[in-house]
N, C-alpha and C positions, 0 to 999 in steps of 0.2 A: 315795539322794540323786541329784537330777540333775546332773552335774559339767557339762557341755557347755554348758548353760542359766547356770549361775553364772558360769563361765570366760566366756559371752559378753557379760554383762553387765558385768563387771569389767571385759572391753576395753571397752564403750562409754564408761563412767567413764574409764575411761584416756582415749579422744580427747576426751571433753569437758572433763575439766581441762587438759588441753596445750590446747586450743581458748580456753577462756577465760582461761589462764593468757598466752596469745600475744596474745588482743584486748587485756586490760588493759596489756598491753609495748607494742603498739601504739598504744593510745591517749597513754600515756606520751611515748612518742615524741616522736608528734605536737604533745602539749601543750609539751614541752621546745623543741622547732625551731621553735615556733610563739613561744614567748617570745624566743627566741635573736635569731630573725628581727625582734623589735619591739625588741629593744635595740642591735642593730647590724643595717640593711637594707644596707648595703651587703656585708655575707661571707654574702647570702640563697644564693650561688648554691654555696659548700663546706657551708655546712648543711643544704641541700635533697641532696644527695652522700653526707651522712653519716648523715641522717634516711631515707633511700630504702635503703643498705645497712643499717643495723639492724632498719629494718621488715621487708625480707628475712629476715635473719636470727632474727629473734623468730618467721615466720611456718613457719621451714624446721621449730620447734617442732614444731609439728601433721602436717607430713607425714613424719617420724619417728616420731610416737605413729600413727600411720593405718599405719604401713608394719608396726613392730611387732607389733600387733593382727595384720594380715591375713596 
């Protein structure tokens, strides 16, 4: 059995789910500060603050699944 070939394919699964697992958090996000922001514009400027650190953070996802892998 090829073990090398299997092991490398399993990491690419591994970055693509942290990958699309981090877009959909991101999108989320997005959608949340975006609503936040139409029902109170004036606190647009602690929710853009708190939507910019979570996307960060949803994004640090994938370069943990990238670093693992390699």
């Amino acid at each position: 059995m090829n073990y090398p070939l299997l092991a490398e394919m399993t990491g690419s699964i591994h970055v693509g789910l942290a990958a699309l697992g981090a877009a959909i958090g991101v999108g989320l996000i997005g959608m949340g500060a975006s609503s936040a922001v139409g029902r109170n514009p004036g606190a647009a400027t602690p929710i853009l603050v708190q939507a910019i650190l979570a996307i960060a953070f949803a994004e640090a996802i994938v370069f943990y699944a990238l670093f693992l892998v390699r």
